[in-house]
Chimera marker file (.cmm) of the C-alpha trace (Angstrom):
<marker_set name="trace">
<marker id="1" x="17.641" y="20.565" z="-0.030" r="1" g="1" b="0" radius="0.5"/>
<marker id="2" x="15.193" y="17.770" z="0.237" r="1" g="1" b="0" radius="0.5"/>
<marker id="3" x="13.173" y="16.785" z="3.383" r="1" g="1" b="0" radius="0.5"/>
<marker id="4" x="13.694" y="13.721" z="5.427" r="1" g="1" b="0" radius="0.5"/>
<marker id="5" x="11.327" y="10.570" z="4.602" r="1" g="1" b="0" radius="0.5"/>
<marker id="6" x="11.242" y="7.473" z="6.216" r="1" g="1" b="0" radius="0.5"/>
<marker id="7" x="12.184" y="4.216" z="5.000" r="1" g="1" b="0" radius="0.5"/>
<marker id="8" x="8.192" y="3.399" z="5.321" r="1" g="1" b="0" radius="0.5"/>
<marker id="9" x="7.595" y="6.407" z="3.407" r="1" g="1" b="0" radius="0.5"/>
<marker id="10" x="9.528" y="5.498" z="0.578" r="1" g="1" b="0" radius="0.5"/>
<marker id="11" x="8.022" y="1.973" z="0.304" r="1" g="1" b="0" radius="0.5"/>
<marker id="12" x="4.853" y="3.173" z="0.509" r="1" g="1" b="0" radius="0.5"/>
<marker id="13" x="5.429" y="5.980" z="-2.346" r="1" g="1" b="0" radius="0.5"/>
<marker id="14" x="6.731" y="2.765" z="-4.424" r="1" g="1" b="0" radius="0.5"/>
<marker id="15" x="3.772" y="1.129" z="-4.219" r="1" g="1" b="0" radius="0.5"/>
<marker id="16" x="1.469" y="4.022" z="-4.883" r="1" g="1" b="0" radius="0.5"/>
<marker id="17" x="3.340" y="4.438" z="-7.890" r="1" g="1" b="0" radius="0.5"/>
<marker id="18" x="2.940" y="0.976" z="-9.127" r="1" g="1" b="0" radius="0.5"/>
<marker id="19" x="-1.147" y="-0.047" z="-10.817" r="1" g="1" b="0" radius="0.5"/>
<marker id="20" x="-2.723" y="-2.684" z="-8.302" r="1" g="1" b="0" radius="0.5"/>
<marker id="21" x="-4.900" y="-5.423" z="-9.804" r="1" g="1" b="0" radius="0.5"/>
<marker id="22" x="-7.536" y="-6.519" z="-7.387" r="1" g="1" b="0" radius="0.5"/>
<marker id="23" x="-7.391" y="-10.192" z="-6.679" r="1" g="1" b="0" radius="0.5"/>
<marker id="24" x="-11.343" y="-10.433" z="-6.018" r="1" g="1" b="0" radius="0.5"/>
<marker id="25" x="-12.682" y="-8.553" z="-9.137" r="1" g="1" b="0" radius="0.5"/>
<marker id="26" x="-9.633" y="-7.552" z="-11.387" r="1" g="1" b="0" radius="0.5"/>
<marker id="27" x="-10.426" y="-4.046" z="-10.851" r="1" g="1" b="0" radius="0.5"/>
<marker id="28" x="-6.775" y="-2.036" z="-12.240" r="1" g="1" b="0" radius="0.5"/>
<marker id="29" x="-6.699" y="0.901" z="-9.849" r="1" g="1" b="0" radius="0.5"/>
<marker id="30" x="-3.484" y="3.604" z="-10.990" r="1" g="1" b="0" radius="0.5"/>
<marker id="31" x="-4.369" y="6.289" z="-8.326" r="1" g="1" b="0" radius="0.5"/>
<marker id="32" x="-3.929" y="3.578" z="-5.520" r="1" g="1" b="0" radius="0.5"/>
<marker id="33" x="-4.004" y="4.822" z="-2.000" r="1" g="1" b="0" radius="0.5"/>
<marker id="34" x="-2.047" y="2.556" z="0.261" r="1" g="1" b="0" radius="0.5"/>
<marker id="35" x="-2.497" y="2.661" z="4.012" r="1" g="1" b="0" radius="0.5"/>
<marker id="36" x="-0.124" y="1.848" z="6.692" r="1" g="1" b="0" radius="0.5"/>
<marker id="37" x="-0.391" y="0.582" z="9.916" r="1" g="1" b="0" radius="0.5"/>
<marker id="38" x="2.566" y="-0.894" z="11.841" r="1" g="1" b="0" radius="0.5"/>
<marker id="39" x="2.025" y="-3.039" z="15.627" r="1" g="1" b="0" radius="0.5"/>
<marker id="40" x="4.402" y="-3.990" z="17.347" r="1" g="1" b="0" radius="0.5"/>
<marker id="41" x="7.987" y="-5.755" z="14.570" r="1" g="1" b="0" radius="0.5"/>
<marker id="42" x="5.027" y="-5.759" z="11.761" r="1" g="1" b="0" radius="0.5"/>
<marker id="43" x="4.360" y="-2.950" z="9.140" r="1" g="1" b="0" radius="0.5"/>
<marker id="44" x="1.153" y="-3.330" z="6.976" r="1" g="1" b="0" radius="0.5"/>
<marker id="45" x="0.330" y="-1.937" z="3.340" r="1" g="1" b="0" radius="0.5"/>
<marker id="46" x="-3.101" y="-2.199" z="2.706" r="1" g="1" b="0" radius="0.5"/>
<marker id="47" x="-5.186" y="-1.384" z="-0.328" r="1" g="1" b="0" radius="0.5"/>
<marker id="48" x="-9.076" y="-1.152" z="-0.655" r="1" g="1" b="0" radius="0.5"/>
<marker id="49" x="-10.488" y="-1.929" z="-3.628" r="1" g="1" b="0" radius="0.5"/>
<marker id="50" x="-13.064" y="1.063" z="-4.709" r="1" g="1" b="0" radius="0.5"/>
<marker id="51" x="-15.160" y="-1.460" z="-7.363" r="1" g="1" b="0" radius="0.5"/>
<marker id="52" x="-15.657" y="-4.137" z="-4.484" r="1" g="1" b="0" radius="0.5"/>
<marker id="53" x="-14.294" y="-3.466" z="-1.297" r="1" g="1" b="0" radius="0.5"/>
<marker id="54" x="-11.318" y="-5.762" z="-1.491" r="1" g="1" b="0" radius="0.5"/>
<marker id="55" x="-8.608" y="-5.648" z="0.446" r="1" g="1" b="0" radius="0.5"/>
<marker id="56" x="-4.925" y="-6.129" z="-0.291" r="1" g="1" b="0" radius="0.5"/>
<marker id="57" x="-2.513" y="-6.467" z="1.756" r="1" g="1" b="0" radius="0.5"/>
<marker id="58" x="1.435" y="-6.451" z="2.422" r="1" g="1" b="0" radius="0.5"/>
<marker id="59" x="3.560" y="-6.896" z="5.510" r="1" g="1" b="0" radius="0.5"/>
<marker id="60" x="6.699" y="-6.466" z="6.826" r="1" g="1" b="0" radius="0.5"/>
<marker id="61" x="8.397" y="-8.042" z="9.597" r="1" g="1" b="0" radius="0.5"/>
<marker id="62" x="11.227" y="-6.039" z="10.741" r="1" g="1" b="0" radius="0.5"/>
<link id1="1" id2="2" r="1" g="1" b="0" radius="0.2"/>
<link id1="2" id2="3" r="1" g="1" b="0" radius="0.2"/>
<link id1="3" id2="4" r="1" g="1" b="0" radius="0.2"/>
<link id1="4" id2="5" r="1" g="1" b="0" radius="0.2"/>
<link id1="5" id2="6" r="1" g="1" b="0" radius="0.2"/>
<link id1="6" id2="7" r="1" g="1" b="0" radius="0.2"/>
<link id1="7" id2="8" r="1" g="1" b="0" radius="0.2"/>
<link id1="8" id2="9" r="1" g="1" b="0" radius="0.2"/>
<link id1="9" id2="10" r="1" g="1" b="0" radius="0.2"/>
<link id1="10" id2="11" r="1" g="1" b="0" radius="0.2"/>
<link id1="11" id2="12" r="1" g="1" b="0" radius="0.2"/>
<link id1="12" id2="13" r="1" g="1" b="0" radius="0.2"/>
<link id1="13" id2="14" r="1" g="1" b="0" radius="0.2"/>
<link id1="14" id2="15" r="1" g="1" b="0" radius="0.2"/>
<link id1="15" id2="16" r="1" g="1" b="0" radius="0.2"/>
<link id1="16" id2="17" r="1" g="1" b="0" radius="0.2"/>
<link id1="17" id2="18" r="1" g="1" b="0" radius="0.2"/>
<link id1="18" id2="19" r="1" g="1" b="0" radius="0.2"/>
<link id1="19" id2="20" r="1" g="1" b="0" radius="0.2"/>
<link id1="20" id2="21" r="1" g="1" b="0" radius="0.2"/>
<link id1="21" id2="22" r="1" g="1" b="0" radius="0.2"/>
<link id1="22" id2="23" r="1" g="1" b="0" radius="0.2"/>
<link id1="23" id2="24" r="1" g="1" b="0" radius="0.2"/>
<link id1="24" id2="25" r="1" g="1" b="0" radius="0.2"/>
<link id1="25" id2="26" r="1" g="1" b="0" radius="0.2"/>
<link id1="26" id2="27" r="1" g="1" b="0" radius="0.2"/>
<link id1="27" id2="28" r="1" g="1" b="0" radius="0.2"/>
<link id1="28" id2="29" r="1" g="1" b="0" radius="0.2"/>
<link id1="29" id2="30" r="1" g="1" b="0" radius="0.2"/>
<link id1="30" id2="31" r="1" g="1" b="0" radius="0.2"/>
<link id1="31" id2="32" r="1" g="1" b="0" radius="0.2"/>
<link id1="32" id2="33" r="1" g="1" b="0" radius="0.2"/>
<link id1="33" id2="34" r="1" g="1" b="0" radius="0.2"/>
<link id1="34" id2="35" r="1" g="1" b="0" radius="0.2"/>
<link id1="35" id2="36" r="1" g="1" b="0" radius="0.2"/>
<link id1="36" id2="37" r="1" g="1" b="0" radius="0.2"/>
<link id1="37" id2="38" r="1" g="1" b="0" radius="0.2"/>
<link id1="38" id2="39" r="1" g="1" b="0" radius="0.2"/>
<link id1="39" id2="40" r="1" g="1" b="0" radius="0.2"/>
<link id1="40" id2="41" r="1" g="1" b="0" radius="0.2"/>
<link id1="41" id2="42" r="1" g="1" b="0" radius="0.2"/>
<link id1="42" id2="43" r="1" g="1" b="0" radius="0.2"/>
<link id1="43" id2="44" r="1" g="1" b="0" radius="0.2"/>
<link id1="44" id2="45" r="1" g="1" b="0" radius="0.2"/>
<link id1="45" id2="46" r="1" g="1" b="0" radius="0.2"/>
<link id1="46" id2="47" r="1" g="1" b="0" radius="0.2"/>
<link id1="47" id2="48" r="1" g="1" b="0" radius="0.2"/>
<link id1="48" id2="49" r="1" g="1" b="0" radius="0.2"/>
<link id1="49" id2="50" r="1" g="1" b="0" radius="0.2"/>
<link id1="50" id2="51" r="1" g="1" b="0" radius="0.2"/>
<link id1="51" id2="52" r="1" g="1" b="0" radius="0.2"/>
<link id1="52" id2="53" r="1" g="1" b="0" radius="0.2"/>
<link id1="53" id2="54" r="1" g="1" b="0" radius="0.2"/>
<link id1="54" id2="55" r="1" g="1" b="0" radius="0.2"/>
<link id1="55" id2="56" r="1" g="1" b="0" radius="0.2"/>
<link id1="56" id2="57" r="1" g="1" b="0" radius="0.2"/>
<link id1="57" id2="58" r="1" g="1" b="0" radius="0.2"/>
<link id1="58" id2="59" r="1" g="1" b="0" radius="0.2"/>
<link id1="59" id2="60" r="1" g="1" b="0" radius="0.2"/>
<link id1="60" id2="61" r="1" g="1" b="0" radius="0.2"/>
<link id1="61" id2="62" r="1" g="1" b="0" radius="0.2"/>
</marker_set>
């Protein structure tokens, strides 16, 4: 039997999976670590870059 996960969860499990390429350095991270925030009808993915502190982000508007 497998346990419940959000919608969010999912997403954000997708993206972890995927490499991010920094858009400020060029830095290929594979072990991202996305975090979420969500205000409000908006849901934000946001990735730090650990070479120079850049941050990506992606939103949702629900």
């Amino acid at each position: 039997m497998s346990a419940y996960r959000s919608p969010f969860d999912r997403l954000r499990q997708k993206f972890e999976e995927s490499t991010v390429e920094c858009g400020h350095c060029g830095y290929r991270d594979t072990e991202a670590g996305w975090r979420v925030t969500a205000t409000g009808s908006r849901v934000q993915y946001q990735f730090v870059c650990p070479s120079c502190d850049g941050v990506e982000t992606r939103e949702m508007r629900l």
